[in-house]
ZAGU-918846 format. One record per atom (N, C-alpha, C): atom name; x, y, z. Coordinates in Angstrom, 1 decimal. Layout:
<recs>
atome  x  y  z
CA  X  Y  Z .
...
</recs>
This chain:
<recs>
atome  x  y  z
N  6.8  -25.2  3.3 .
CA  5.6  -25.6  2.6 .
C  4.5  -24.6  2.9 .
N  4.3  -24.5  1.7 .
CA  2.8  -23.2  2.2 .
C  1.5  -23.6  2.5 .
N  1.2  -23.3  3.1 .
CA  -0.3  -23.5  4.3 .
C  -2.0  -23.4  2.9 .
N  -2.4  -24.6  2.9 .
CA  -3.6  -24.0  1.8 .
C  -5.0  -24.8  2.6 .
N  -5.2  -23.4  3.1 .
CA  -6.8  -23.6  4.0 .
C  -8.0  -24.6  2.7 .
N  -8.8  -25.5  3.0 .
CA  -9.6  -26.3  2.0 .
C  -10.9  -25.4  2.5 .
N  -11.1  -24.4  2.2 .
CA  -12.0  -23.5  2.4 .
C  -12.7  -22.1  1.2 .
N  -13.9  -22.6  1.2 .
CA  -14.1  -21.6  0.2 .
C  -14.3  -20.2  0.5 .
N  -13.2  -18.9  1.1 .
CA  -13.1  -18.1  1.9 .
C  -12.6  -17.4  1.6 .
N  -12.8  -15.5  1.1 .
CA  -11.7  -14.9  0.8 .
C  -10.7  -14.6  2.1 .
N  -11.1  -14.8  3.0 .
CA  -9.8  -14.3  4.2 .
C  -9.2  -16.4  4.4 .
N  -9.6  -16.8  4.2 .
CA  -8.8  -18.2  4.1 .
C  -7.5  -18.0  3.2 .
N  -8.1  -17.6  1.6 .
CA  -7.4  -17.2  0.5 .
C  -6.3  -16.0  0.8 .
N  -6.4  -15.0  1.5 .
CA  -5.3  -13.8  1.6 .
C  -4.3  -14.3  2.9 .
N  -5.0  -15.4  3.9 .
CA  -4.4  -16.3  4.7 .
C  -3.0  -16.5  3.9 .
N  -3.9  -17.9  3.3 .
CA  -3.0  -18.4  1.9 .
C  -1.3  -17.5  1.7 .
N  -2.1  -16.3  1.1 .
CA  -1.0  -15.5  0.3 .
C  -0.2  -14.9  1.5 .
N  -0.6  -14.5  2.8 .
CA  -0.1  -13.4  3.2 .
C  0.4  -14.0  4.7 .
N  0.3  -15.1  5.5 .
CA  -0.5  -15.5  6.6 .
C  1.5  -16.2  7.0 .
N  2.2  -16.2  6.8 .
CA  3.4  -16.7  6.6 .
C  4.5  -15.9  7.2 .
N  5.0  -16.4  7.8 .
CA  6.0  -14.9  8.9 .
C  6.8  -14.2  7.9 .
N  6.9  -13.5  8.3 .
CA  7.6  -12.0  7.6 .
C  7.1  -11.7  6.6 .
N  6.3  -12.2  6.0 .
CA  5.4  -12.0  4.3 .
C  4.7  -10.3  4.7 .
N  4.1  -10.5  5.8 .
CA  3.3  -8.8  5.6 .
C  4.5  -7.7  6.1 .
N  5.3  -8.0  6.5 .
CA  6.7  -7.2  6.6 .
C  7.2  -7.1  5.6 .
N  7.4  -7.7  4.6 .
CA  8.0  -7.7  3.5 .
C  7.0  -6.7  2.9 .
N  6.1  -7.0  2.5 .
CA  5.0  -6.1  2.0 .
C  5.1  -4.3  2.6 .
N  5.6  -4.3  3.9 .
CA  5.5  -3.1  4.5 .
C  6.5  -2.6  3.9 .
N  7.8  -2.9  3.9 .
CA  9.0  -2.4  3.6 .
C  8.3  -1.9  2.0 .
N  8.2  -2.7  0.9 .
CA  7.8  -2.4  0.0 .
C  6.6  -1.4  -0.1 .
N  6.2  -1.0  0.5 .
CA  5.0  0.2  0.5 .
C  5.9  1.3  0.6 .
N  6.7  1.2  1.1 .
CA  7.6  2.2  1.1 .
C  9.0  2.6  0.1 .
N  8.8  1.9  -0.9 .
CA  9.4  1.8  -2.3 .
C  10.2  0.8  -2.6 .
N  10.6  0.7  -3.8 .
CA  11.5  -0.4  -4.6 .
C  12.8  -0.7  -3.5 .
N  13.4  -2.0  -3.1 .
CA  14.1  -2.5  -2.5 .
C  14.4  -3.5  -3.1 .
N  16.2  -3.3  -2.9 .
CA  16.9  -4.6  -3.3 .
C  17.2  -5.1  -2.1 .
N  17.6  -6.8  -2.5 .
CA  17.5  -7.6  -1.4 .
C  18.2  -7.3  -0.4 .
N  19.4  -7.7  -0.5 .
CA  20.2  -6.6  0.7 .
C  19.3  -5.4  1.7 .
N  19.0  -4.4  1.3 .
CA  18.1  -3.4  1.9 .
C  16.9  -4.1  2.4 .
N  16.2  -5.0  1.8 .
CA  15.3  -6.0  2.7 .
C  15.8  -6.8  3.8 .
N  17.2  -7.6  3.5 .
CA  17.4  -8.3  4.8 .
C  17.9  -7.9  6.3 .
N  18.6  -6.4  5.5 .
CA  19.0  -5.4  6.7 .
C  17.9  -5.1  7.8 .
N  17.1  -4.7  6.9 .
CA  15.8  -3.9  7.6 .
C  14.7  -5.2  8.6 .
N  14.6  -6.2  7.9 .
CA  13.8  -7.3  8.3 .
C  15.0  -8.3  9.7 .
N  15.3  -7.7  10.9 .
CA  16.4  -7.8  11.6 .
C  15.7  -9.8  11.8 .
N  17.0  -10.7  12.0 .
CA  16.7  -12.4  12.3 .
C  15.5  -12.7  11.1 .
N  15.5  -12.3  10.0 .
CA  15.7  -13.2  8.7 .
C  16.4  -13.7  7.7 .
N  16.6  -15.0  7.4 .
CA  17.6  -15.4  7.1 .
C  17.9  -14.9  5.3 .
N  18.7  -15.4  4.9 .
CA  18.3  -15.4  3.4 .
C  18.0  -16.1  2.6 .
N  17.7  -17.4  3.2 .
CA  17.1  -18.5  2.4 .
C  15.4  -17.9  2.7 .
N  15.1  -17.6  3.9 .
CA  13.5  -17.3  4.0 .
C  13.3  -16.2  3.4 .
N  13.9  -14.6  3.3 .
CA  13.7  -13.8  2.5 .
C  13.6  -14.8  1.1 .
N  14.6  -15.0  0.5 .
CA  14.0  -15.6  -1.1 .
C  12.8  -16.4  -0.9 .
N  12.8  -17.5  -0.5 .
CA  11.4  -17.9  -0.2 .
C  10.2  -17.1  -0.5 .
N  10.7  -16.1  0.4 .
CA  8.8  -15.8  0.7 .
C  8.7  -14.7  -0.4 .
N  9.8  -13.8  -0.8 .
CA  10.0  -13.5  -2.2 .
C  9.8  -14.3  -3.2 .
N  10.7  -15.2  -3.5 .
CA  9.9  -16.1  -4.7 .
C  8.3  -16.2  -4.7 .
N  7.7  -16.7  -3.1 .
CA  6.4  -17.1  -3.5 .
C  5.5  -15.5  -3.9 .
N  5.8  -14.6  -3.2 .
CA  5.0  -13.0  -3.7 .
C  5.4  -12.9  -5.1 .
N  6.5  -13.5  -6.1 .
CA  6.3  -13.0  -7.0 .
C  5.3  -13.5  -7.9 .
N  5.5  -15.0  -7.1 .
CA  5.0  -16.4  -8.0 .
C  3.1  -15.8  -8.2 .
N  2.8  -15.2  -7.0 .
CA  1.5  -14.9  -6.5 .
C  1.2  -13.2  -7.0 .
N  1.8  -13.2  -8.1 .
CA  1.6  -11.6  -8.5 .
C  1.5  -9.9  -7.6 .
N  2.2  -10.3  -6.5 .
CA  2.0  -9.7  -5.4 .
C  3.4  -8.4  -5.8 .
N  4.5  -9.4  -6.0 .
CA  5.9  -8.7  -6.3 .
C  6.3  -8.9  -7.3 .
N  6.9  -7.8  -8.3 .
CA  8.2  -8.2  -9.3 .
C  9.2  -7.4  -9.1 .
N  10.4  -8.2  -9.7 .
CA  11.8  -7.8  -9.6 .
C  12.0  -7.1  -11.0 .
N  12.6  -6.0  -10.8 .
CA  12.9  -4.8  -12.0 .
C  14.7  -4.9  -11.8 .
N  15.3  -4.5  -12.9 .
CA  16.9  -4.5  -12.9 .
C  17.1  -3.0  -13.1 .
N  17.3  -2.4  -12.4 .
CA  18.2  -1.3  -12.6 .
C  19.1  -0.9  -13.4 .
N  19.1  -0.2  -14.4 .
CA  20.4  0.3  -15.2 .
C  21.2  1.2  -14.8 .
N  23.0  0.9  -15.3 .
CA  24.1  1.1  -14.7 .
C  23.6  2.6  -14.5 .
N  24.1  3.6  -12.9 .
CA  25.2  3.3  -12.2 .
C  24.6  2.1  -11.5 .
N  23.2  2.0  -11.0 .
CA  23.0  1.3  -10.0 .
C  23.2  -0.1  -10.3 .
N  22.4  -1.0  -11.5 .
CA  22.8  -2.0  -11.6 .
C  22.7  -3.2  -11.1 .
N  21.4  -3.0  -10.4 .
CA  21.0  -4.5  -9.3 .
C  19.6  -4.2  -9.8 .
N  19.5  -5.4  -9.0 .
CA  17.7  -5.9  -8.9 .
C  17.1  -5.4  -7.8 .
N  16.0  -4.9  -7.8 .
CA  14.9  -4.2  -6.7 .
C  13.8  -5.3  -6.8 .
N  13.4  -5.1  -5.6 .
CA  12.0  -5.4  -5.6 .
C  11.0  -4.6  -5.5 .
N  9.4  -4.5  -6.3 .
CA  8.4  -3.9  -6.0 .
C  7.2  -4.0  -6.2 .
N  6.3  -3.5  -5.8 .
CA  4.9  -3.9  -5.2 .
C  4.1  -4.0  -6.6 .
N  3.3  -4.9  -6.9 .
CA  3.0  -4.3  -7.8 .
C  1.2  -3.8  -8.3 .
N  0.4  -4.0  -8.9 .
CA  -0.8  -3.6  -8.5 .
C  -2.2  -4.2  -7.4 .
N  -1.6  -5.1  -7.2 .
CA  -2.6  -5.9  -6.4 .
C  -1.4  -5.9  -5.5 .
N  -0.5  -6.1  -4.8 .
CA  0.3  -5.9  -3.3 .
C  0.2  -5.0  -3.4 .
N  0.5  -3.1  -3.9 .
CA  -0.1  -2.1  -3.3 .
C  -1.4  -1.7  -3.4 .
N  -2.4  -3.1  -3.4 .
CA  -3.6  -2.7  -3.4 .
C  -3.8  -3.3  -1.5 .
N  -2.8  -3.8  -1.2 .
CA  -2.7  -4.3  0.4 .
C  -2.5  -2.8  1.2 .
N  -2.5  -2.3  0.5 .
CA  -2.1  -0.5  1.4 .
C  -3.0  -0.4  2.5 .
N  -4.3  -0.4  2.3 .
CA  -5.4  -0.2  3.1 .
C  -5.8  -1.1  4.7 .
N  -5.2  -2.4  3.7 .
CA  -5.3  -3.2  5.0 .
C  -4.2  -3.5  5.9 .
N  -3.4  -2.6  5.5 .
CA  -2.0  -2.7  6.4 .
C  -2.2  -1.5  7.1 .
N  -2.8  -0.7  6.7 .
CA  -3.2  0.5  7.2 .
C  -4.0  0.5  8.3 .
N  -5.3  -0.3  7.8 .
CA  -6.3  -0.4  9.2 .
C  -5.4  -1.9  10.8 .
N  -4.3  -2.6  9.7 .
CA  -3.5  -3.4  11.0 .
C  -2.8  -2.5  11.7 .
N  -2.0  -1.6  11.4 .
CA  -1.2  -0.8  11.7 .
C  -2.1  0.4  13.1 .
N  -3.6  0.8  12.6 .
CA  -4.1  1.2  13.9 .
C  -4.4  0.4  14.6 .
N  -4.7  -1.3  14.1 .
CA  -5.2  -2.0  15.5 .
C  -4.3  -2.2  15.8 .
N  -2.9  -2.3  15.7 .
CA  -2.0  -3.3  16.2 .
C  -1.3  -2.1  17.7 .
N  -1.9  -0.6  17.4 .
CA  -1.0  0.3  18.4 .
C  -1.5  0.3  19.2 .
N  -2.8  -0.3  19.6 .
CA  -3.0  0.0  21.0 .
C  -2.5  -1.1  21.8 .
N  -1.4  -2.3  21.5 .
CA  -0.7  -3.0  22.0 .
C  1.2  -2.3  22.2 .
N  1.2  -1.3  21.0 .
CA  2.7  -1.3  21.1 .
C  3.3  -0.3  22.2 .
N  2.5  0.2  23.1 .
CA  3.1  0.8  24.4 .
C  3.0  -0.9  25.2 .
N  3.7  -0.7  26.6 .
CA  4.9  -0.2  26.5 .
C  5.6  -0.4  25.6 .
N  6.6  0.3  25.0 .
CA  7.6  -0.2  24.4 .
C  8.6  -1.1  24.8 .
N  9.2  -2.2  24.0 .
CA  10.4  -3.1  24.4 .
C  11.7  -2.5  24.3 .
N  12.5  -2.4  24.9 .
CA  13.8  -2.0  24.6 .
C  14.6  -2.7  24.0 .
N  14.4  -3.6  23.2 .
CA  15.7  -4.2  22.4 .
C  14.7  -4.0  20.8 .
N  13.8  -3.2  20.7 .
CA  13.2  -3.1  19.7 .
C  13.5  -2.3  18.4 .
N  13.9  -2.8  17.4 .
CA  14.3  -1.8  16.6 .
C  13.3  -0.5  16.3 .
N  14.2  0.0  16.4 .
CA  13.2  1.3  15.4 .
C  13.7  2.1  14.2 .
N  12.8  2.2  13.0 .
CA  12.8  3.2  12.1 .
C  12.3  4.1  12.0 .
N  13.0  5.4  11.6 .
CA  12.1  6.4  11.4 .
C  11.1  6.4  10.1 .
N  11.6  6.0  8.9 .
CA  10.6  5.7  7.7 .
C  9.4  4.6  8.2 .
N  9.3  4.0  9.3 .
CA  7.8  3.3  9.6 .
C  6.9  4.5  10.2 .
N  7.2  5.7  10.5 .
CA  6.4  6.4  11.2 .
C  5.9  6.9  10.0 .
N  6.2  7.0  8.8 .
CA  5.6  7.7  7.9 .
C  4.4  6.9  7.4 .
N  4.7  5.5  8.0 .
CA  3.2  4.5  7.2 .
C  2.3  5.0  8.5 .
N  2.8  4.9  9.9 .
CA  2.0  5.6  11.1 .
C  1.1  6.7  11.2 .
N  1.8  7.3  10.1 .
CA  1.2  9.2  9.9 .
C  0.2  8.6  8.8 .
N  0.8  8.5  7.6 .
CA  -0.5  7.9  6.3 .
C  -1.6  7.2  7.0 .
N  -1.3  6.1  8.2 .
CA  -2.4  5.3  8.3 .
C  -3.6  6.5  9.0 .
N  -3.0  7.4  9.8 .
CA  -3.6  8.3  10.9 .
C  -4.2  9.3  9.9 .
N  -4.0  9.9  8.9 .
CA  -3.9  10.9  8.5 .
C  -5.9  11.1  8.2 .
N  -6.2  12.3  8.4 .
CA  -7.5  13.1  8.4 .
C  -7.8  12.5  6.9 .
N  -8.9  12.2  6.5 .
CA  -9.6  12.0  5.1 .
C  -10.8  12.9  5.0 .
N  -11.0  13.6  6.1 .
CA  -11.5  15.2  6.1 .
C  -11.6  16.3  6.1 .
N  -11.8  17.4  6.1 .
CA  -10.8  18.7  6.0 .
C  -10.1  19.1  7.2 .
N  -9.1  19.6  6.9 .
CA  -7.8  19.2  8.0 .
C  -7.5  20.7  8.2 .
N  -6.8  20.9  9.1 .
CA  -6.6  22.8  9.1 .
C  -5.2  22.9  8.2 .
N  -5.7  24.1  7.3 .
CA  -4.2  24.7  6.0 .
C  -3.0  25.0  7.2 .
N  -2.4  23.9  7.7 .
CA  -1.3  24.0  8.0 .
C  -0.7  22.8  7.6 .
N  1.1  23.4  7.2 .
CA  2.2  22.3  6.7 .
C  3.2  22.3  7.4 .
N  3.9  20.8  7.9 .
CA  4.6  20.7  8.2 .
C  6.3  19.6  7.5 .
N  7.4  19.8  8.0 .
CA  8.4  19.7  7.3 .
C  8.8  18.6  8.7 .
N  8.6  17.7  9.1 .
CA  9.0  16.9  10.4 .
C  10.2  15.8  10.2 .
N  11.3  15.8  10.6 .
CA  12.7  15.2  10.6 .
C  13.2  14.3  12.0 .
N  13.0  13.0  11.5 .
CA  12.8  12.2  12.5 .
C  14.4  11.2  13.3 .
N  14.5  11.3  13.9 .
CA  16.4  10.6  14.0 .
C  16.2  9.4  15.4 .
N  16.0  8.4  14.7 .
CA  16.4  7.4  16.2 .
C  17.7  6.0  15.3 .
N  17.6  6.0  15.9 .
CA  19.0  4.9  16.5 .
C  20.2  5.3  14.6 .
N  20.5  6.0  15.0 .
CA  21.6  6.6  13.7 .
C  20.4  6.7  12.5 .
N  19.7  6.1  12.1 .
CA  18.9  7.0  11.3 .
C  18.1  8.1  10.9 .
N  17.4  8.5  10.0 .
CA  16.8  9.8  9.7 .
C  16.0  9.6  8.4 .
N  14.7  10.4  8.9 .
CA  13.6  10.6  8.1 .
C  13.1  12.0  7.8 .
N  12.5  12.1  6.7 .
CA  11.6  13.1  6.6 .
C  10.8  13.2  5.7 .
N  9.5  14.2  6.2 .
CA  8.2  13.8  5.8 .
C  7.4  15.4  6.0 .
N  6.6  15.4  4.9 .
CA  6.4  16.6  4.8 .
C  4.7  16.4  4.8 .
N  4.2  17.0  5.9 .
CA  2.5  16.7  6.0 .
C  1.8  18.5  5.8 .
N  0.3  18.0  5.2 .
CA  -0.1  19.5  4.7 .
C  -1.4  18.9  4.6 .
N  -2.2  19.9  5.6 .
CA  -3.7  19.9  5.9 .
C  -4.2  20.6  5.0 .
N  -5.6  20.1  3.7 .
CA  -6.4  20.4  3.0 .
C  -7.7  19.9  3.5 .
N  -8.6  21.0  2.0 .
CA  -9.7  20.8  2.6 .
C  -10.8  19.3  2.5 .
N  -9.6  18.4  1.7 .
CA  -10.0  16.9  1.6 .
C  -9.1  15.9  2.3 .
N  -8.7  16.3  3.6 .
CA  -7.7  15.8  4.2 .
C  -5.9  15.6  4.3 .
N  -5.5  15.1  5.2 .
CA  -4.1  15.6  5.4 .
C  -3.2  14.8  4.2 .
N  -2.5  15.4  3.8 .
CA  -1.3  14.9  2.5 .
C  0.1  14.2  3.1 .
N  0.5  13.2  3.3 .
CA  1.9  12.8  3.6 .
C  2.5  12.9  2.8 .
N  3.6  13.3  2.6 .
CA  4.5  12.5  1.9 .
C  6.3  12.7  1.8 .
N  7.1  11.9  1.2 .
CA  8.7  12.1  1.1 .
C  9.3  13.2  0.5 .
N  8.2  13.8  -0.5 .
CA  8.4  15.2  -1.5 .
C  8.8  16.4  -1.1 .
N  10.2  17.1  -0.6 .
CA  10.3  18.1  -0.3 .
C  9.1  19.1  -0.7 .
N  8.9  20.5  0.4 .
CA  7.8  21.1  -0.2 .
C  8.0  22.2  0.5 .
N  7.7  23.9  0.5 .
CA  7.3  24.6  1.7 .
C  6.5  24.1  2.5 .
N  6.8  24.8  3.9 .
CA  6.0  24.4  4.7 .
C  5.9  25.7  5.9 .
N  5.0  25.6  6.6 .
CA  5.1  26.7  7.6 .
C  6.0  26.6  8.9 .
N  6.0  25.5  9.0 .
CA  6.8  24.7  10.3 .
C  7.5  23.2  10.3 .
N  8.7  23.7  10.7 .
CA  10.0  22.6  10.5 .
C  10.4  22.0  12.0 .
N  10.2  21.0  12.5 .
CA  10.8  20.8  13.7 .
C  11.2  19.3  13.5 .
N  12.3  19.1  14.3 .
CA  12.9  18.1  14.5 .
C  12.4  16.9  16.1 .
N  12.0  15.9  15.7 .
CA  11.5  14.9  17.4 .
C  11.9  13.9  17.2 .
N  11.7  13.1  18.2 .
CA  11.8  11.5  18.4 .
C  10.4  10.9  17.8 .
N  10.2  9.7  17.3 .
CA  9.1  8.8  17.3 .
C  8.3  8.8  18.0 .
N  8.8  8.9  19.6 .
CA  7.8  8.5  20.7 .
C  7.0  10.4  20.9 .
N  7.8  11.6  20.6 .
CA  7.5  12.5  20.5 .
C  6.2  13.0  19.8 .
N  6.7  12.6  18.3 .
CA  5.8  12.5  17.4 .
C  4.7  11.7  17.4 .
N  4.2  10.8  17.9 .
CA  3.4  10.0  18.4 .
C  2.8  11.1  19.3 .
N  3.2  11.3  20.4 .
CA  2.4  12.1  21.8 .
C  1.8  13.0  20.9 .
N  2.3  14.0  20.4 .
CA  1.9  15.1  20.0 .
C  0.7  14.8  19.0 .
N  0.9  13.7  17.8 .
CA  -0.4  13.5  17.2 .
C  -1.0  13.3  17.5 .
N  -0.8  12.1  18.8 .
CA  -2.6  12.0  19.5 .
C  -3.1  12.8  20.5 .
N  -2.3  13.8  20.8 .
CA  -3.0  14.8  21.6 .
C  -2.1  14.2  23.2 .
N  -2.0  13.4  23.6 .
CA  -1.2  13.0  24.6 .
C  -0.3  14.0  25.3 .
N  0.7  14.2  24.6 .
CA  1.7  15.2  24.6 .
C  1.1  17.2  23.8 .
N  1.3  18.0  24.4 .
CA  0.5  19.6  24.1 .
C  1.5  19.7  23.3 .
N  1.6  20.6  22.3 .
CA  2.9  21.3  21.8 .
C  3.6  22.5  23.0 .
N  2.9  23.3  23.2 .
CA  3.8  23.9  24.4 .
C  5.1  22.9  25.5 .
N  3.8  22.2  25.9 .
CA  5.2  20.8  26.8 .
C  5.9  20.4  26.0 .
N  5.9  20.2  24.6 .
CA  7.1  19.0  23.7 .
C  8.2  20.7  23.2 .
N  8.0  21.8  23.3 .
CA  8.4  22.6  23.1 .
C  9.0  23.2  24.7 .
N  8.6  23.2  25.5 .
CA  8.9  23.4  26.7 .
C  10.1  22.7  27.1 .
N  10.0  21.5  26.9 .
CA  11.0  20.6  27.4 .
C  12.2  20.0  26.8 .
N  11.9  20.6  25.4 .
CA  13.4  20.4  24.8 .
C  12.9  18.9  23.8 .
N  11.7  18.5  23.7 .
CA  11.5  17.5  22.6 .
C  11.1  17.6  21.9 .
N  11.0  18.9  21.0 .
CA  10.7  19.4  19.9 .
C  11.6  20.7  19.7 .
N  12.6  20.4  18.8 .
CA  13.0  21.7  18.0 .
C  12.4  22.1  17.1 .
N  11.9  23.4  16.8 .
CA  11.2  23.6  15.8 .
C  11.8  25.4  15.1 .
N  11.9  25.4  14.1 .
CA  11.6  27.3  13.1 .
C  10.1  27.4  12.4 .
N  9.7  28.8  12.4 .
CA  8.8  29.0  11.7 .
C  7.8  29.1  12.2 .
N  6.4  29.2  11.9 .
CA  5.2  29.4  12.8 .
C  5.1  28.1  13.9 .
N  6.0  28.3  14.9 .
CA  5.9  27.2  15.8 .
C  4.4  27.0  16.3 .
N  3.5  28.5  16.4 .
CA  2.5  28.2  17.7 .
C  1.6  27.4  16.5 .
N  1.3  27.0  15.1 .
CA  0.6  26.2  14.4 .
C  1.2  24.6  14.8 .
N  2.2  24.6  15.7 .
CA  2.2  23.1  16.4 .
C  1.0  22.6  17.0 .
N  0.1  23.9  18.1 .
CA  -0.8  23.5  18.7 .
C  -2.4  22.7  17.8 .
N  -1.9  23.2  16.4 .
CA  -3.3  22.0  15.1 .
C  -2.4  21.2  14.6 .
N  -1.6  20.4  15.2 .
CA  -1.2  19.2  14.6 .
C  -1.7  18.4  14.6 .
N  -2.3  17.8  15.6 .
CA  -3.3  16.8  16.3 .
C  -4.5  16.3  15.3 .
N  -5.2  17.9  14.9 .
CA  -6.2  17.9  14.1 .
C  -6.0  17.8  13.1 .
N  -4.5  17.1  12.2 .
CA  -4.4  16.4  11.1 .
C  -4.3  14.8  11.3 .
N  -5.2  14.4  11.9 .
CA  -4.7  13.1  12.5 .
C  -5.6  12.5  13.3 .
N  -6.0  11.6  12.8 .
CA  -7.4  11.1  14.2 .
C  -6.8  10.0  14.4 .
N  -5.7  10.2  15.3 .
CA  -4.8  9.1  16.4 .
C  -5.7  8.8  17.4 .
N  -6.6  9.3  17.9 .
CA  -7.6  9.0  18.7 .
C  -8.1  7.7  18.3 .
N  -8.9  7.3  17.4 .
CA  -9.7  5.9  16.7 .
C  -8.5  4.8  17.3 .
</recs>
């Protein structure tokens, strides 16, 4: 049964819509493109599939989500965000920095993806002139693999999935990646120590940081 606050409130109201376990996870996954259900239940680890449809049904019911069919080879149903759920971008954005200064220590039975660091980088990323350096960053934990291609302008840093040149290609962990953008970790030590492989203008590791105000 869905929860309806008797409140004349817009955070009552987005309660309402969003306030429901795994609903703003579901929304995450989809920020990160069209998903069929399967690829949602995978990813969303101890949800069932009566509760994924659920909370599906009600995001679509609520203009949040619709279901598109794919034409043959693919030939399934996806799910995706549509103008008012990727208008939730911003505020998953600003949860996503409050919520990190809880996620050290880390748990160890915790999943990890490397495609969530890419919402980690978007949320972080400079929205002021950033130094003209690009990078090509390839992420691998627990058998998966990401990549993401970031590029400092003079209106701030650019993320994204789009292959591209870049000046510098290196390969890390999450927890790597993380150090290094907030300055925690130097590039010399993640390069010193064997947690950063990298080709190309490696010493433009050392302005990484300053595409990124992981600091806030």
């Amino acid at each position: 049964m869905t929860t309806r606050y008797n409140q004349f409130c817009a955070l009552a109201r987005s309660l309402e819509l969003l306030g429901e376990r795994w609903t703003l996870l579901i929304v995450r996954e989809l920020l990160l493109g069209a998903r069929r259900f399967s690829d949602l239940k995978e990813r969303l680890d101890g949800i069932s599939a009566s509760v994924l449809s659920q909370r599906l049904g009600r995001l679509e019911e609520d203009g949040l989500v619709l279901r598109r069919y794919l034409e043959p080879p693919a030939a399934s149903n996806v799910f995706e965000l549509t103008e008012s759920g990727r208008a939730l971008e911003p505020a998953v954005f600003e949860l996503i920095r409050w919520g990190a200064r809880f996620l050290y220590p880390a748990r160890e039975t915790e999943r990890r993806e490397p495609q969530w660091a890419g919402l980690v980088l978007r949320a972080y990323a400079r929205t002021s002139r950033a130094p003209r350096r690009s990078f090509e960053i390839r992420l691998q934990e627990g058998g998966h693999t990401a990549t993401f291609y970031v590029r400092g302008t003079a209106k701030g840093t650019a993320v994204s999935e789009e292959p591209s040149d870049c000046d510098v290609r290196f390969s890390a962990s999450i927890d790597t990646l993380f150090g290094l953008g907030s300055g925690r970790l130097s590039a010399h030590d993640a390069v010193s120590q064997g947690l950063i492989v990298g080709e190309g203008r490696t010493e433009y590791l050392a302005d990484f940081p300053q595409l990124f105000d992981m600091r806030r």
